[in-house]
C-alpha positions in Angstrom: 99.5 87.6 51.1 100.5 84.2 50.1 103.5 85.0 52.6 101.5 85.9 55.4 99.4 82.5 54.8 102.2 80.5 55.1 103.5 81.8 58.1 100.9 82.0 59.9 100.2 78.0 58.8 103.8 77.3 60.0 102.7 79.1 63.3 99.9 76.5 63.6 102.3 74.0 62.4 104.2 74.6 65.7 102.1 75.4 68.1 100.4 71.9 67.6 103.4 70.3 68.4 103.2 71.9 72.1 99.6 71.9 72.7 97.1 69.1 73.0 93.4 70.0 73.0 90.6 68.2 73.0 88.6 68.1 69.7 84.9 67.4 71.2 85.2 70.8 73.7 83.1 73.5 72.6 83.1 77.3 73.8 80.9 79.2 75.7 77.8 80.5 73.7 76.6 82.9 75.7 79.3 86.1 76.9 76.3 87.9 78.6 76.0 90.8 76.3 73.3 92.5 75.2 72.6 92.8 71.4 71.1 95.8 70.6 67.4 95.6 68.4 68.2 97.1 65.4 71.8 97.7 63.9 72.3 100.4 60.9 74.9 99.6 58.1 77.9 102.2 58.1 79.7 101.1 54.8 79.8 98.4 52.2 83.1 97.1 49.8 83.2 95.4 47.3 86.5 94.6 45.6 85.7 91.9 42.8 87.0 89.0 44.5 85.2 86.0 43.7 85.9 82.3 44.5 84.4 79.2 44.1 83.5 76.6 46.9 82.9 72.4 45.8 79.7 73.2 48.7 78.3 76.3 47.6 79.2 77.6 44.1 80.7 80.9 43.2 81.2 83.4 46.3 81.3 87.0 46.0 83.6 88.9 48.8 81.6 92.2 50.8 83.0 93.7 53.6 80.0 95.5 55.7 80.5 97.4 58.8 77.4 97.8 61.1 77.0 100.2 64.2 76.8 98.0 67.3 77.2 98.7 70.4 79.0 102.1 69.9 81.6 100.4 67.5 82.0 99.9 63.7 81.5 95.9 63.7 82.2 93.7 60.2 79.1 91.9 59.7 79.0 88.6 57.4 76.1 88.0 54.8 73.6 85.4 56.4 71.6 84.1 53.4 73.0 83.2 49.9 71.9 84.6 46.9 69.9 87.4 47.9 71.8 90.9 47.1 74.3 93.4 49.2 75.8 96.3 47.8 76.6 99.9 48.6 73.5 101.5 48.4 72.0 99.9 51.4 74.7 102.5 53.2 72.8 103.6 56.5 69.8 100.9 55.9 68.5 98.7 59.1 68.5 95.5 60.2 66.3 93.8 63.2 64.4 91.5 65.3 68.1 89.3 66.3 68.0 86.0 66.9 71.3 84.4 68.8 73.4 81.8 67.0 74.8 79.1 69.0 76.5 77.1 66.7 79.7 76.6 68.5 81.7 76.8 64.6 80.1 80.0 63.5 80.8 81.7 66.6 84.3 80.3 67.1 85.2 81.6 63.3 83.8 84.9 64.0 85.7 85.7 67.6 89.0 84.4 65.4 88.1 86.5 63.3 87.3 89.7 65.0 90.6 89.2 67.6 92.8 88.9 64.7 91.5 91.5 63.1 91.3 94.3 65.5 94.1 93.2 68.2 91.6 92.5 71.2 93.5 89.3 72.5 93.0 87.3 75.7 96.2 86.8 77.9 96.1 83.0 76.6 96.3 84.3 73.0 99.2 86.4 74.4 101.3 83.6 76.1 101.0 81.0 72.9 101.9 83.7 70.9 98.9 83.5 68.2 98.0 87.1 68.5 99.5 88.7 65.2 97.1 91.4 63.9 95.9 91.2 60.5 96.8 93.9 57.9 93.7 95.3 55.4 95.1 92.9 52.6 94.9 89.3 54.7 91.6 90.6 56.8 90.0 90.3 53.5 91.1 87.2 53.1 90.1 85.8 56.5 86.5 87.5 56.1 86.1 85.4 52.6 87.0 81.8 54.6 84.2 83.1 58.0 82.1 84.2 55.1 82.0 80.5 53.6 81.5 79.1 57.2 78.0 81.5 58.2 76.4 80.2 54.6 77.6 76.7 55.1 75.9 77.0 58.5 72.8 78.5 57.3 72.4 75.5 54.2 73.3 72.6 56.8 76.5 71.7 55.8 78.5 71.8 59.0 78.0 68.4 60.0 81.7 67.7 60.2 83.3 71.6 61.5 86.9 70.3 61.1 86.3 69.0 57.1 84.1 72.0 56.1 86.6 74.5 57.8 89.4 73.0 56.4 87.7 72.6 52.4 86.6 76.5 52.8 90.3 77.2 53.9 91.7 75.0 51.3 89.6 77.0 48.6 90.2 80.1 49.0 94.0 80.1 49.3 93.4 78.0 45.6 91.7 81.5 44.5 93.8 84.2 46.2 96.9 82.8 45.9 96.6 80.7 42.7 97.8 77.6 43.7 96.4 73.7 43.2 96.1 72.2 46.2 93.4 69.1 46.2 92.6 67.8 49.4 92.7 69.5 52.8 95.3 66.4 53.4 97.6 68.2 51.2 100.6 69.5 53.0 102.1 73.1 52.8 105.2 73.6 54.7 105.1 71.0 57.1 100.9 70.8 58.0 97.7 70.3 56.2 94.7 72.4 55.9 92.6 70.3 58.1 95.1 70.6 61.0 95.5 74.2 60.7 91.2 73.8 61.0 91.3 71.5 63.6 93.3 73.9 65.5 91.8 76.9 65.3 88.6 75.6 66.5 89.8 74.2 69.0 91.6 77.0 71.1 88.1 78.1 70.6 86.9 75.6 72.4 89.3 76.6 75.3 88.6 80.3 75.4 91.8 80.9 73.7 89.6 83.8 70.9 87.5 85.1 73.7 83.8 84.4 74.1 81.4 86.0 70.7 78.2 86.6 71.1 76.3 86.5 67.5 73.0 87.1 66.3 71.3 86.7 62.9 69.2 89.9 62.2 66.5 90.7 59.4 66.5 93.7 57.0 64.3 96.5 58.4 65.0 99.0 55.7 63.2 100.3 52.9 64.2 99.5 48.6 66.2 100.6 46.9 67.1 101.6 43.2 69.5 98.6 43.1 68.2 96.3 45.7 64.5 95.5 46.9 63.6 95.3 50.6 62.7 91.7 49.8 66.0 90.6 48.4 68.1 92.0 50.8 70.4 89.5 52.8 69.8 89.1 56.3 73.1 89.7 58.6 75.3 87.7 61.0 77.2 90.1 63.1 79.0 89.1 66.3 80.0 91.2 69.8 83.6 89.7 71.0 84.3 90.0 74.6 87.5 89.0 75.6 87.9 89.0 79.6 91.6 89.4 80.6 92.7 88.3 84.2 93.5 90.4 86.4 96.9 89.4 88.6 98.4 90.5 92.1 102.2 91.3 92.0 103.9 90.7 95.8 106.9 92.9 96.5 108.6 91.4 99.6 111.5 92.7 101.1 114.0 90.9 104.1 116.8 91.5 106.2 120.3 90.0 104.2 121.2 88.4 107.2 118.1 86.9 108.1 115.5 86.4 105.2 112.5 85.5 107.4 112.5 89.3 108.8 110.5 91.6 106.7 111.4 95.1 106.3 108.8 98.4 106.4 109.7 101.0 104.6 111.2 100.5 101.4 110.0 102.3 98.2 109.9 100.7 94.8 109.0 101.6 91.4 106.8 99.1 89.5 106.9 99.7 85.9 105.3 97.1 83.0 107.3 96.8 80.1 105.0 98.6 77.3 105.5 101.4 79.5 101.0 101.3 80.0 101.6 101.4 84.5 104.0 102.9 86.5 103.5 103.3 90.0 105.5 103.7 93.7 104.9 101.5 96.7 105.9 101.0 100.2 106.6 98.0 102.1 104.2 97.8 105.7 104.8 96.1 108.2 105.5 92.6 107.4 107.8 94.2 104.8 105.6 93.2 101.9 103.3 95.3 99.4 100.8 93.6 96.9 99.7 95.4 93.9 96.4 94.4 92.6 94.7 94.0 89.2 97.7 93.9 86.8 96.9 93.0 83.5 99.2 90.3 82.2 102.5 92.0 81.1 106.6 92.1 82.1 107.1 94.2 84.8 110.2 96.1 85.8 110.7 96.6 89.7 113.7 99.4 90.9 113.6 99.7 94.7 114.4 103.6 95.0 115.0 103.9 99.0 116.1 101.5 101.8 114.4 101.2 104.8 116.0 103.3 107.8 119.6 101.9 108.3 120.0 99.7 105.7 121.5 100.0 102.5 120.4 98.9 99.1 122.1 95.9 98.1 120.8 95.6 94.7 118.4 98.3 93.1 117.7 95.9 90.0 115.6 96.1 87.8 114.6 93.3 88.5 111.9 92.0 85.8 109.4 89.7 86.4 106.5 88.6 83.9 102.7 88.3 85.3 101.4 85.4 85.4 103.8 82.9 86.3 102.6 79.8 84.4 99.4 78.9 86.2 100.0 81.3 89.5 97.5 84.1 89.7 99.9 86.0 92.6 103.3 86.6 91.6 106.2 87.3 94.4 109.6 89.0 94.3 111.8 89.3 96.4 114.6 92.4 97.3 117.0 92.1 100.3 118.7 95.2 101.9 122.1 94.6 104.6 121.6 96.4 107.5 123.9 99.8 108.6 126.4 98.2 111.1 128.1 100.9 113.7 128.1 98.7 116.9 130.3 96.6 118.4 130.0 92.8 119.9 132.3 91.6 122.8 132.0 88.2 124.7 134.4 87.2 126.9 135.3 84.5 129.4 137.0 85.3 133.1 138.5 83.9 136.3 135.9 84.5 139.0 138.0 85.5 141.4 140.5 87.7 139.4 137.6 89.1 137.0 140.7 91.0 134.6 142.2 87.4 133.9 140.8 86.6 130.3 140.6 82.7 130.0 140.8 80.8 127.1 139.8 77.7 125.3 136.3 78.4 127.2 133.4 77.4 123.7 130.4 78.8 124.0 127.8 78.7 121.4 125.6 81.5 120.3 122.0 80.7 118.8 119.3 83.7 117.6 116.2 83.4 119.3 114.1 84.9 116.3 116.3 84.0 113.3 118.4 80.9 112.6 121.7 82.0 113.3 123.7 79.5 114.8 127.7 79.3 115.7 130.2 77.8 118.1 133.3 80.0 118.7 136.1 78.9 121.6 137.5 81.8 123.5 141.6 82.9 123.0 143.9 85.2 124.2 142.9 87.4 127.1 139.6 85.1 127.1 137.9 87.0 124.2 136.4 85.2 121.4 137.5 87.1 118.4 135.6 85.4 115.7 132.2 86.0 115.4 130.6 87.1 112.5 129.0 90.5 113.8 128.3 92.4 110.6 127.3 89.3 108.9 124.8 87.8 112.4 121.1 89.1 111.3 119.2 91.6 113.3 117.9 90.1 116.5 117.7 88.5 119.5 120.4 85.8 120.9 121.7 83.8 123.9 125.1 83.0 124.2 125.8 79.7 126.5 128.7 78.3 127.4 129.5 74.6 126.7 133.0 74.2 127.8 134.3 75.7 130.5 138.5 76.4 130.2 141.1 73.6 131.0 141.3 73.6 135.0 137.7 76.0 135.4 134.3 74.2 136.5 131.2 75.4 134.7 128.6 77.3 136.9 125.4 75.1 138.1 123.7 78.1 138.2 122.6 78.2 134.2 122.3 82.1 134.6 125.9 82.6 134.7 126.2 80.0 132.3 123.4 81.3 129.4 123.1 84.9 128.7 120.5 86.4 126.4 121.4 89.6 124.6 119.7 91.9 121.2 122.1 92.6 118.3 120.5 95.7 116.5 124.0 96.5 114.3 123.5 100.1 116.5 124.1 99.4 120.1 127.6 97.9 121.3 126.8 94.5 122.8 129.9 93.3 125.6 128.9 90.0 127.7 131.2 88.5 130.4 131.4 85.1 131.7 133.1 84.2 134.7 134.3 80.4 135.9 135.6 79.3 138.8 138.9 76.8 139.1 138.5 73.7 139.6 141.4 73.7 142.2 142.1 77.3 144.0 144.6 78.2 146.7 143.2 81.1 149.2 145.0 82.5 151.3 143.3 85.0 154.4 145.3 87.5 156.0 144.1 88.0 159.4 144.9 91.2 162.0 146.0 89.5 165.5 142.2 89.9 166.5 140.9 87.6 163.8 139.5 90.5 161.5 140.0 90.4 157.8 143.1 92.6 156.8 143.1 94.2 153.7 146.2 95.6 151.2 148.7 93.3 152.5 151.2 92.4 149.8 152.2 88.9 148.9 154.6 87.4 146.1 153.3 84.1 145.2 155.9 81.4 144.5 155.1 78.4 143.2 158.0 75.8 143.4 161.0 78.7 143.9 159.4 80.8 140.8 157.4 83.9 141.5 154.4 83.7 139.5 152.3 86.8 141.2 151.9 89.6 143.5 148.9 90.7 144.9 147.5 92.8 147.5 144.6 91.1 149.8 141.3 92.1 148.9 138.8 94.0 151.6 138.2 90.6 152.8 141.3 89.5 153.5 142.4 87.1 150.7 143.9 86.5 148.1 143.1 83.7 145.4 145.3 81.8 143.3 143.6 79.9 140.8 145.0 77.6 137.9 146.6 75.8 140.1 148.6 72.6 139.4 150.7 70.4 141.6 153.5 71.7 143.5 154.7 73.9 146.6 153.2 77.1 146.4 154.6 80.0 148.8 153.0 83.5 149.9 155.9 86.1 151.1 154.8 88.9 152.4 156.2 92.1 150.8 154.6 95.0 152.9 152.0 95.1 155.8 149.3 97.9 155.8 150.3 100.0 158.9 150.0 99.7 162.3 150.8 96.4 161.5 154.2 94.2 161.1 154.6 91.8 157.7 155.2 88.2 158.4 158.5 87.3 158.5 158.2 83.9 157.6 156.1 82.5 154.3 152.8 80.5 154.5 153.2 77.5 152.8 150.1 75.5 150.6 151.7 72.0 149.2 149.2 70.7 146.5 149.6 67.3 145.5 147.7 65.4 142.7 145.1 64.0 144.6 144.1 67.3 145.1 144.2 68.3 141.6 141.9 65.5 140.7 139.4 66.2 143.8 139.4 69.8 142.9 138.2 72.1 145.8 139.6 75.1 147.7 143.0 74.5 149.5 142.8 77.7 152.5 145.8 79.0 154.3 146.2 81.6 156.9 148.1 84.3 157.9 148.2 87.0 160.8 150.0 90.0 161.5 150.4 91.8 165.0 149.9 95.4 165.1 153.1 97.2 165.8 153.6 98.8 169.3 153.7 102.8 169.9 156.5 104.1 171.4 156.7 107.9 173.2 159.6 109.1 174.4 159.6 112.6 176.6 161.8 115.0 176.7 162.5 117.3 180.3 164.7 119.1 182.1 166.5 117.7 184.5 166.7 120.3 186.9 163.0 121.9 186.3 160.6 119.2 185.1 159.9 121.2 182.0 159.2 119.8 178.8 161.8 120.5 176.2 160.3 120.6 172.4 162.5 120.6 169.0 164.8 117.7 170.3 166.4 115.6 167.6 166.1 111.8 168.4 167.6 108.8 165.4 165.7 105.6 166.5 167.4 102.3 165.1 166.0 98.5 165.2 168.8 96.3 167.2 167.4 93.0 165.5 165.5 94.5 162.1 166.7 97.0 159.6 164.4 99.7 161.6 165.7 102.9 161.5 163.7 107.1 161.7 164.8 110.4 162.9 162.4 112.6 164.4 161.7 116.1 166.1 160.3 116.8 169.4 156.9 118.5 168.8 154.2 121.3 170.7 150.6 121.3 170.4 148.2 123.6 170.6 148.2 123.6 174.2 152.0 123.9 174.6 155.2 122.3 174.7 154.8 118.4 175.8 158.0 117.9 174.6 156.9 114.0 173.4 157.3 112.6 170.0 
C-alpha cells in the first residue's frame, strides 16, 4: 500500500508540472440523473481499521454497498457517531436529498472512477486513470469518508487544507509514518498539492460529473442497532460522458493528391481490439466513420481502386482525438496502372514526316498542377516527359518556341492542343510549323495545269541535298533554307511528257533570309508527240502486221523496238 501511495503522489507530482488549473473552478453539480427513492443495503465490512483525525476524533472504516440504479454502489456514512454494522444487511434508506457541495461530490466521482475503472477520455489522455486494487480502495474510502463528515460538521471552509489534513492522516495511520503538516514533502510534493490537484481536475470534468444524495434510514431495529441510531447515507451516481469522434479516411491519386479516389476498401481496427470494421471510399474518395470512442486505431487498406495499385497497405495508426480536433483525417495514396503511351511531336508543314527539333512546348494539367517545359530532339519528338509519373487528367500542350528557321502559327489552335491522359489510352499529338524562308517550286504541263510525280534532285550550292517527286499540286517545297544557289534537276517526267533539260534555278540571298517569305520558281514540261508509222504493200495497198521496226533519237539517247500489231478488226498494220 504505502508503495502504491507514493506512486500515485509522484504521479500528481508530475502531472502538476504540465497542467495549470484554476483553483476557484468548481464542477458541475447536477449530471441529470435520477436518484431513485429508496436504496436497500447489499453488504457491510468492517475490517478494524481505525484512525484518528486533529478535526473529528477517532474514525472507524465501513465499506457499504447499496443497490442503486441496478448497480452495487459504495455508499459513505453521513452522520458521525450514530452506528453501522452488518446486521442492517438488506435494511432501507429514503427521502434523498441532493448534495451540492462541489468537495464532497468531487471526492466521491474520484473516488468511484478510480475505483471501478469508468474514466473520461481526459482521465485517459493525462494518464491518471490507474484502477485501484481491494487493499488501496480501502484506503481511498477512509480519506472520502473523512471529507462527507467534515462536510456534514462544517468544517470545509478551506477544501484544499481539510482535503490535504484528512489525506495527511490517514497515510500517518495506514502506513505508520510521522508526517506533521500537509507542507511536508514526500518524494518530491506535499500533501496539500496532491489535494489541490485532485480537486481541481474536478473542477474541469476531468472525474466525470457525480450526482449525490443524502438519504435517511427507512428500516426497521435491530438486535444490534436501533432504527433511531442508524446513520443516514451519502451515496453518489458517476456519469462519465465520453466524446464521441469522427475518423476521415481519404484516399488520392499519387500523382495528383487533390484527386480523390472511389473505391478503395479499408480495414479500421482500434488497438484494444473493442471495433473492427470495413469501409469504402465514395465519390470524393473519402469515408468518415462516426462515433469512435477515444482510442489508437489501426487502418490496412485491403483493395485499390480499379487500376491502381496499392502503394502502401500500412497500418497506418492513428490515435482519436488529435489534441483538441474532434474529426481526425488520414490520408492513403494509390499510383495508377499505366499501359498507355504519350507521343508529342513537332513537324515541317509542308513535309509532315520531317521531325524538327529544338521546337519547346510546355505542357500544363488543366485539373491538376502538373506543369513542365520539354524542347523537342531528334526526328522532332520530345522524349522526356514524365508519362508514368504526370497524374490522371486533363492537359494542353502549347508551343512556345517554334524551331530555328520555323515561324510559329498565328492561328493558336495549331499552336495549343488540349488532350486527357488516363494511363490507358495512348495519347500521340503533332505540331506542324512552317519555315520562315521556303523555296517552292511548281511544275506546270505546257497548258498551265499542275503536274504531278515529276522528279527533282535539289542542289543547293553543287551538293544534292534531296529528291522529291511533285505533289498532286504540282510543287515541291524546300524548307530550311539558308543562303545560297539552290538548283531543281529534273530526274524523270511522268509520261506523255518530256523532263526539262535544263535546271530551274532559286538564288537566295540574306536579305531574303532575314525577310523570310516564299521564294516560287517554275517549271513546265511539253507533252511528247505520237508518232505512227504504217506498214503496206507496195504493190497492193495492204496492210502488213508483225513488222519489226528499232526507232533511235538522232539528238537524245532515244532508242525502242517495236512490232507491227492487228486489232480486233484486222490487220492495220500501224504501231
Amino acid at each position: 500500500m504505502k508503495k502504491r501511495i507514493y506512486a500515485l503522489i509522484l504521479a500528481v507530482a508530475t502531472l502538476l508540472s504540465i497542467l495549470a488549473v484554476p483553483a476557484g473552478a468548481v464542477s458541475s453539480p447536477d449530471s441529470g440523473i435520477a436518484m431513485p427513492g429508496t436504496i436497500k443495503m447489499d453488504d457491510c465490512t468492517h475490517n478494524g481499521v481505525k484512525y484518528d483525525s486533529p478535526a473529528l476524533g477517532t474514525c472507524h472504516l465501513h465499506q457499504m454497498h447499496f443497490g442503486l440504479n441496478g448497480k452495487s454502489t459504495m455508499g459513505f456514512c453521513a452522520e458521525k457517531g450514530k452506528g453501522m454494522g452488518w446486521s442492517l444487511e438488506g435494511q432501507t434508506w429514503g427521502h434523498p436529498q441532493p448534495v451540492t457541495d462541489p468537495t464532497v461530490t468531487t471526492m466521491m466521482a474520484y473516488f468511484y472512477a478510480h475505483s471501478t475503472g469508468n474514466f473520461t477520455d481526459q482521465a485517459h489522455a493525462l494518464g491518471v486513470d490507474d484502477v485501484w486494487d481491494s487493499g488501496y480502495t480501502w484506503t481511498m474510502n477512509a480519506w472520502v469518508q473523512a471529507i462527507v463528515w467534515r462536510y456534514k460538521a462544517g468544517l470545509l471552509s478551506d477544501p484544499v487544507t481539510a482535503c490535504a489534513e484528512e489525506l495527511m492522516c490517514v497515510y500517518n495511520n495506514l502506513e505508520h509514518t510521522n508526517y506533521s503538516s500537509i507542507d511536508d514533502v514526500m518524494g518530491d510534493k506535499s500533501f496539500r498539492d496532491r489535494a489541490k490537484y485532485i480537486l481541481d481536475l474536478g473542477a474541469q470534468g476531468v472525474w466525470g460529473d457525480c450526482t449525490v444524495n443524502e438519504y435517511a434510514y427507512t428500516g426497521s431495529s435491530t438486535s444490534y442497532h436501533p432504527a433511531n441510531d442508524v446513520q443516514a447515507i451519502m451515496i453518489g451516481e458517476l456519469t462519465v460522458t465520453r466524446e464521441l469522434y469522427d475518423l476521415i479516411i481519404k484516399k488520392v491519386d499519387s500523382t495528383n493528391p487533390n484527386k480523390g479516389l472511389p473505391g478503395a476498401r479499408f480495414k479500421v481496427s482500434s488497438e484494444n481490439g473493442s471495433y473492427s470494421k470495413e469501409v469504402v471510399t465514395g465519390s470524393d474518395g473519402t469515408v468518415t466513420i462516426s462515433k469512435l470512442e477515444a482510442n489508437t486505431y489501426a487502418i490496412v487498406e485491403l483493395e485499390a481502386p480499379e487500376d491502381y495499385q496499392i502503394d502502401n497497405a500500412g497500418p497506418q495508426y492513428v490515435t482519436v482525438p488529435n489534441g483538441s480536433n474532434k474529426t481526425v483525417t488520414v490520408t492513403f495514396s494509390d499510383t495508377p496502372e499505366i499501359t498507355g503511351e504519350g507521343s508529342i511531336r513537332k513537324v515541317d508543314a509542308d513535309n509532315p514526316t520531317r521531325g524538327l527539333a529544338g521546337a519547346v512546348i510546355k505542357i500544363t494539367g488543366v485539373d491538376n498542377d502538373f506543369t513542365g517545359t520539354y524542347v523537342t530532339g531528334e526526328g522532332g519528338y520530345l522524349t522526356d516527359v514524365p508519362w508514368k509519373d504526370m497524374p490522371l487528367g486533363s492537359f494542353t500542350a502549347e508551343e512556345i518556341t517554334p524551331p530555328e528557321n520555323y515561324t510559329k502559327s498565328p492561328d493558336v489552335n495549331k499552336t495549343k492542343q488540349t488532350f486527357v491522359w488516363d494511363g490507358k489510352t495512348d495519347v500521340a499529338l503533332v505540331f506542324e510549323n512552317d519555315a520562315k524562308v521556303k523555296i517552292k517550286l511548281m511544275k506546270l504541263d505546257d497548258s498551265g495545269n499542275p503536274l504531278p510525280d515529276a522528279v527533282f534532285n535539289i542542289v543547293k550550292d553543287g551538293q544534292i541535298i534531296g529528291t522529291e517527286a511533285t505533289k498532286a499540286d504540282g510543287s515541291i517545297t524546300v524548307t530550311d533554307v539558308t543562303e545560297g544557289m539552290y538548283a531543281f534537276f529534273e530526274v524523270s517526267a511522268p509520261p506523255p511528257f518530256a523532263a526539262l533539260t535544263e535546271p530551274v534555278i532559286a538564288h537566295v540571298d540574306q536579305a531574303t533570309i532575314n525577310g523570310g517569305g516564299t521564294v516560287t520558281v517554275t517549271a513546265s514540261d511539253k507533252k511528247l508527240p505520237t508518232l505512227t508509222v504504217l506498214k503496206r504493200d507496195a504493190q497492193s495497198g495492204d496492210v502488213i502486221p508483225d513488222t519489226h521496226f528499232e526507232i533511235r533519237g538522232i539528238h537524245y539517247d532515244y532508242a525502242a523496238s517495236f512490232y507491227g500489231i492487228t486489232d480486233v478488226l484486222g490487220k492495220d498494220g500501224s504501231l
